[in-house]
C-alpha positions in Angstrom: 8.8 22.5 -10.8 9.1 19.5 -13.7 5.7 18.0 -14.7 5.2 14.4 -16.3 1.6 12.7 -17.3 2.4 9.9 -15.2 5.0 9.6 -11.9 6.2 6.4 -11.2 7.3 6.0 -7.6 9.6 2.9 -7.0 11.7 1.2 -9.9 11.9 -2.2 -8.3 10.3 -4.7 -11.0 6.4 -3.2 -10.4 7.7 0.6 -10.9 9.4 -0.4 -14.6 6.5 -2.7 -15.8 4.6 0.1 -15.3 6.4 3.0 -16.8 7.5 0.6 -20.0 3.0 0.4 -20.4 2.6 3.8 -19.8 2.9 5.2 -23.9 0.5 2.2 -24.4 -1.9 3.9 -21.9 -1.8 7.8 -24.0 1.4 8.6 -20.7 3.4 10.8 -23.2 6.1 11.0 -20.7 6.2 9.0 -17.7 8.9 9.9 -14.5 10.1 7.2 -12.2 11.4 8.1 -8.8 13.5 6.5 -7.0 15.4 6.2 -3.7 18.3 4.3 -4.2 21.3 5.0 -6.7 19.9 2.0 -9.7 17.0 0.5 -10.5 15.9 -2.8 -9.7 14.1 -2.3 -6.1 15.0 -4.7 -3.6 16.9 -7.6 -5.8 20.4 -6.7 -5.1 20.0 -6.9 -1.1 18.2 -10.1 -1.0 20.1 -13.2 0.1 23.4 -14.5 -1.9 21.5 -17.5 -3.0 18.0 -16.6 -3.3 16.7 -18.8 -6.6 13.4 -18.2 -8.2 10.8 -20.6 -8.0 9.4 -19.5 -11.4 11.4 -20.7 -14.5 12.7 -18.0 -16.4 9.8 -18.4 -18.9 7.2 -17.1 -16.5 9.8 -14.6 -15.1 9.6 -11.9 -18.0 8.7 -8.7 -17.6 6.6 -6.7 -20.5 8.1 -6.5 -23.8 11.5 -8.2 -22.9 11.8 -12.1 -22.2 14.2 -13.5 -19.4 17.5 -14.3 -20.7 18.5 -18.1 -20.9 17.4 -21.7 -20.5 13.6 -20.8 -20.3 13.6 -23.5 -18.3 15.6 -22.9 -15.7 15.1 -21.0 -12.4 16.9 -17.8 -12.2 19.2 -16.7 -9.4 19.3 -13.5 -7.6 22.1 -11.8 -9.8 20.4 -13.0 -12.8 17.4 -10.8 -11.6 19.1 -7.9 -10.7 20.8 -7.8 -14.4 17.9 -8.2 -16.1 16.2 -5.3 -14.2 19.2 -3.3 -14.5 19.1 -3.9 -18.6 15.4 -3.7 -18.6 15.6 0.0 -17.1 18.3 1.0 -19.8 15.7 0.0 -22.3 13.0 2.1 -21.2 11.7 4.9 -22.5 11.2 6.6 -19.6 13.1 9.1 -17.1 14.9 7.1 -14.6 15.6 9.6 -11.3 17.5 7.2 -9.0 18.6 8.7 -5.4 15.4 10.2 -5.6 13.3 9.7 -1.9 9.9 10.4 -2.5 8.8 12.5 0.8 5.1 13.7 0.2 2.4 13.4 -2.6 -0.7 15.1 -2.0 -3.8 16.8 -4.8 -3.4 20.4 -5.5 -6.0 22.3 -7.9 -6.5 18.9 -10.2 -3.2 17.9 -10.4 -0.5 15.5 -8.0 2.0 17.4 -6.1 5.3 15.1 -5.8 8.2 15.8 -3.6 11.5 14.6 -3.0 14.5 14.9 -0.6 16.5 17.9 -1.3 13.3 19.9 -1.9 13.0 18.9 -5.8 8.8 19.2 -6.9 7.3 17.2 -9.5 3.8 17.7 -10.9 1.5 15.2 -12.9 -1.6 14.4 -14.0 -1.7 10.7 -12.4 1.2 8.9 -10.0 1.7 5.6 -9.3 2.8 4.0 -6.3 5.2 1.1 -7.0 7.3 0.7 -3.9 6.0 -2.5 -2.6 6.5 -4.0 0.7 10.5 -5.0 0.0 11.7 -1.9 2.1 9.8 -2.5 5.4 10.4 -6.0 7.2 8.6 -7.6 9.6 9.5 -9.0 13.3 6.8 -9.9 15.3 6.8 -9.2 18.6 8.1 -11.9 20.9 8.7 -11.9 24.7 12.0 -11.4 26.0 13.2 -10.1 23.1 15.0 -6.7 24.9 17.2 -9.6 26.8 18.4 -11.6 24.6 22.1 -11.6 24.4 22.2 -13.3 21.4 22.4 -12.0 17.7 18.7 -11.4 15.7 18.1 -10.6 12.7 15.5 -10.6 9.5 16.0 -12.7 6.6 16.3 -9.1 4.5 19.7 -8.7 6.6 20.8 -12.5 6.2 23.5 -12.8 3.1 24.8 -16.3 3.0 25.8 -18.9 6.1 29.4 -18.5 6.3 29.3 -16.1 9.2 27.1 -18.8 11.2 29.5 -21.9 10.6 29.5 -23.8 14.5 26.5 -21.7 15.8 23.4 -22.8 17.2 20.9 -20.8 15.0 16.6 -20.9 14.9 14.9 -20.0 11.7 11.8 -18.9 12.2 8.8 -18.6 9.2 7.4 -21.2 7.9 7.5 -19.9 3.8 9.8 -20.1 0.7 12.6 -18.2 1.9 12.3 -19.3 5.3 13.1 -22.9 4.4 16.1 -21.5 1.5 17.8 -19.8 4.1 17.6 -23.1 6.5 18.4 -25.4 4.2 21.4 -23.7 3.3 22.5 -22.8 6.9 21.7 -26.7 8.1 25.8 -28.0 6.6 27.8 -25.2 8.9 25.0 -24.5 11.5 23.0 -26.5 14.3 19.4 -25.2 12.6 15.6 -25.6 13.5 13.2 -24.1 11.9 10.4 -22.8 14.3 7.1 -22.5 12.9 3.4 -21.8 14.1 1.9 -24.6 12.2 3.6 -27.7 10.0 5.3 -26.7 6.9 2.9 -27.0 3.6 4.8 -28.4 0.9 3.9 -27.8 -2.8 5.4 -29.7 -5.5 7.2 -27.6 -8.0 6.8 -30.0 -10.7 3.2 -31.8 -10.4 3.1 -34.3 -13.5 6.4 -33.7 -15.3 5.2 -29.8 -15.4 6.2 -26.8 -13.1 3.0 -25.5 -11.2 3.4 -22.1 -13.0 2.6 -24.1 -16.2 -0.7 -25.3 -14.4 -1.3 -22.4 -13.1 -1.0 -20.6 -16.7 -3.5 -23.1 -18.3 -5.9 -23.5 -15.3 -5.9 -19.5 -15.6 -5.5 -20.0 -11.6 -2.6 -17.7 -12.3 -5.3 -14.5 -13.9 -8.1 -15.5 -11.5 -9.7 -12.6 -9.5 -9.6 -14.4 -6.7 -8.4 -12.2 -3.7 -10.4 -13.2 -0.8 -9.6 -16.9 -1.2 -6.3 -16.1 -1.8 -5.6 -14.8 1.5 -6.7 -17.6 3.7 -4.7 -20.2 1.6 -2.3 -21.1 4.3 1.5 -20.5 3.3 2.7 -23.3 1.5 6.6 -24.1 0.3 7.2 -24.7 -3.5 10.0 -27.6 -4.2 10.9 -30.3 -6.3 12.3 -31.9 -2.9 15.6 -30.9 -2.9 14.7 -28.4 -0.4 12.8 -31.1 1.8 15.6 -33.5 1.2 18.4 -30.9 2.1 16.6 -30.7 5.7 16.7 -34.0 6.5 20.1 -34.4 5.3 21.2 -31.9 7.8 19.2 -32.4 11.1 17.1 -29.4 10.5 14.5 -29.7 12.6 11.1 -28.1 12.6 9.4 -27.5 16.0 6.7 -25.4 16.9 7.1 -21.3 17.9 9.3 -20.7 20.9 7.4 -19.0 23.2 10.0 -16.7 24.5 13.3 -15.3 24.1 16.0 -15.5 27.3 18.9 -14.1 28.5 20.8 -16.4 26.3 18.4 -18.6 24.3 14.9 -19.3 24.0 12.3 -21.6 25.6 10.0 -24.1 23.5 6.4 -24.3 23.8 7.5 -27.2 25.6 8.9 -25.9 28.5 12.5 -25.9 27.6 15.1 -23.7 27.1 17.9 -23.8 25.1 20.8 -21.9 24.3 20.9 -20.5 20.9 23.6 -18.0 19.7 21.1 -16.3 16.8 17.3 -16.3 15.7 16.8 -15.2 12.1 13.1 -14.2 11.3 12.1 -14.8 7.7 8.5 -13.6 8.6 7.8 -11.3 5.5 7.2 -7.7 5.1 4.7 -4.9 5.8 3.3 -2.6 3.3 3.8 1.0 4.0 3.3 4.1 2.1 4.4 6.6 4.4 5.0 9.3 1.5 1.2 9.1 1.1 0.4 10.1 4.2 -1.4 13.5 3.4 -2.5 12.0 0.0 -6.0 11.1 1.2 -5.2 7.8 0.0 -5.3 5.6 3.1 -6.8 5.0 5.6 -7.0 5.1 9.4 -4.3 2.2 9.9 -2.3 3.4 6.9 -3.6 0.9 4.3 -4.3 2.2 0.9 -8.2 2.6 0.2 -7.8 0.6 -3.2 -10.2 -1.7 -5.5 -7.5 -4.3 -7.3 -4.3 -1.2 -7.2 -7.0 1.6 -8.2 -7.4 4.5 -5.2 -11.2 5.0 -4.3 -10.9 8.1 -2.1 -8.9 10.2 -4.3 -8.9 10.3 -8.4 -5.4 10.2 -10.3 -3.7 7.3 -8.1 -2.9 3.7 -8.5 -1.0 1.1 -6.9 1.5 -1.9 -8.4 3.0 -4.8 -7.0 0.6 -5.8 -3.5 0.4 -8.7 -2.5 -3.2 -10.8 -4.1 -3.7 -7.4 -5.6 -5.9 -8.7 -8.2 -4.5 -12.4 -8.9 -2.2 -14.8 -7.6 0.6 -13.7 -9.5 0.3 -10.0 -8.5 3.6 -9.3 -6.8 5.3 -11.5 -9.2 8.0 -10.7 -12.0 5.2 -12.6 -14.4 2.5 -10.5 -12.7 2.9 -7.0 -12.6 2.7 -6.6 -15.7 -0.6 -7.6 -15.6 -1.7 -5.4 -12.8 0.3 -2.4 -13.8 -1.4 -2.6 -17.8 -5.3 -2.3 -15.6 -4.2 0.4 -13.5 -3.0 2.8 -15.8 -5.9 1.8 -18.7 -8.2 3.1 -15.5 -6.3 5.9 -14.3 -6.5 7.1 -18.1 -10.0 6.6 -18.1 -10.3 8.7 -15.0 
C-alpha cells in the first residue's frame, strides 16, 4: 500500500495543472495515475490536423509558457510536446499504464486502486480524466442497417482514406466544421446539422476573441448557467467558412434516418452515402467512482464548481463550464485546478 497527500487521476492537460499546484496548496507529495503509457491525455489521438483556436499565448499551462510565435495557433503535435515536456518538469510521480479501477472512503482516508491490484492511499484525490475518453453517438434510426462505414470524429485521422467517397459530417461545432473543411477537396461532403451553423469571429477588431475575452474577464466569469444555453458557435477568421464554399460543402439539416445504404433527409430523400462521421462531442464518465459516493443517480458527479458535496476529500478538474468559460481549456485549468485543491486543503 503507497500513500500520497494528493492522487491525481488522469494526466491529460487538467491532471498536470493540477499536480504542478499541488506543493503550492501544502500537497507534499502528489501521485498522478494514469492509464495510458505517457502523459498528455487525449492529444496524441485527436485528428492529424486538429489546430488550436487559442494562440499559443492563451494556451500555457501553469508555470511554463507555450513554446513559439505567441501569436500563433498551435497544432496538435505542438500540444502533445508541450504536455509531454511539461510532465518531465513536474515534480510530481508520474504512474503511466496505470487504470484507475475503484476509489472509495475508508476510516478518513481515499482508497485508490488500479489494474493489476496495485492500492494507493491519500488524504485527498482528484479526478482529472475529463470527457476525452468516452465519445458520443446519438442514437439514430436505422443505424443497425447501414451498410456503410460510421465513425466518431475521435476515430477520424486525416481525409486521405475518404478521397472519391460520398461522406456526411454531422455536428455543427469547431471540430465538426475542421474535419469538413478538410475532407470537402477529396470527398463529396455535407455537413448535417440540427440548427444553422453559428459563426464567431476569431479576430473581432484586429484582436483574437481570447484577447476580449481576457480583458472583458468574460473568460474568469462565474457564469455557468448562461454558459450552457449559449448555442454552439464556430470560431474562424473565415478561412474555415471560405474553405466550405470553395469545396461544395454543404450544410443541410439532420438526416432523419440511416438506410441500408445511405440516409434520408428531413426532406424526404435518400441518398447514398458511403460514410457518416459524427463529430458530436463527448460524455463525461467517472466509472471508477462508482462506489465513491460521489455521484449521483445518473452517474454525474455531485459537485459545486469541481468541489464534491456528498463526500469530503474529492475534487474535480477539467468539466466542461465548470466554473468559467475557459474551464476545459489549456488556459483554464489552471484556474480551476488552483480553487480545488486551495478547498480541498481547507477541508
Amino acid at each position: 500500500m503507497e500513500h500520497a497527500d494528493l492522487i491525481v487521476i488522469g494526466a491529460g492537460q487538467s491532471g498536470l495543472a493540477t499536480a504542478a499546484l499541488a506543493p503550492r496548496h501544502g500537497f507534499a507529495r502528489s501521485l498522478v495515475l494514469e492509464s495510458a503509457d505517457k502523459p498528455g491525455g487525449s492529444w496524441a489521438r485527436y485528428y492529424d490536423s486538429l489546430t488550436l483556436f487559442s494562440p499559443a499565448r492563451y494556451s500555457s499551462l501553469p508555470g511554463m509558457c507555450f513554446p513559439g510565435d505567441p501569436d500563433h495557433y498551435p497544432e496538435r503535435d505542438e500540444v502533445v510536446d508541450y504536455l509531454l515536456e511539461y510532465a518531465r518538469r513536474l515534480p510530481a510521480d508520474i504512474r503511466t499504464s496505470t487504470a484507475v479501477t475503484s476509489v472509495t472512503r475508508q476510516g478518513g482516508m481515499w482508497s485508490v486502486r488500479a489494474e493489476g491490484g496495485q492500492n494507493f492511499t491519500a488524504s485527498a484525490v482528484v479526478a482529472a480524466t475529463g470527457d476525452y475518453g468516452t465519445p458520443f453517438v446519438p442514437d439514430v434510426t436505422g443505424q443497425a442497417e447501414f451498410g456503410g462505414r460510421t465513425l466518431h470524429a475521435a476515430d477520424y485521422r486525416d481525409p486521405e482514406a475518404f478521397a472519391g467517397q460520398r461522406v456526411v459530417v454531422v455536428g455543427g461545432g469547431n471540430s465538426a466544421i475542421q474535419i469538413a473543411a478538410e475532407l470537402g477537396p477529396l470527398a463529396d461532403t455535407t455537413l448535417a446539422t440540427r440548427r444553422p451553423v453559428g459563426w464567431t469571429p476569431q479576430r473581432p477588431l484586429g484582436r483574437d476573441l481570447h484577447w476580449w475575452l481576457k480583458h472583458t474577464r468574460l473568460d474568469v466569469a462565474p457564469i455557468r448557467r448562461l454558459l450552457r444555453k449559449v448555442p454552439v458557435s464556430v470560431i474562424d477568421d473565415g478561412s474555415y467558412r471560405a474553405a466550405l464554399d470553395r469545396n461544395d460543402v454543404d450544410r443541410r439539416d439532420m438526416f432523419t434516418r440511416l438506410t441500408a445504404d445511405g440516409v434520408e433527409w428531413a426532406d424526404g430523400t435518400k441518398e447514398v452515402v458511403d460514410v457518416v462521421v459524427f463529430a458530436t462531442g463527448y460524455r463525461l464518465t467517472f466509472p471508477y467512482l462508482t462506489a465513491s459516493g460521489a455521484l449521483d443517480g445518473e452517474g454525474a458527479p455531485c459537485h459545486k464548481v469541481g468541489v464534491a458535496t456528498t463526500v469530503s476529500g474529492l475534487g474535480f478538474v477539467g468539466m466542461e463550464f465548470q466554473r468559467t468559460f475557459s474551464s476545459k481549456t489549456l488556459r483554464g485549468v489552471g484556474r480551476d485546478a488552483g480553487y480545488v485543491l486551495s478547498r480541498l486543503r481547507k477541508g
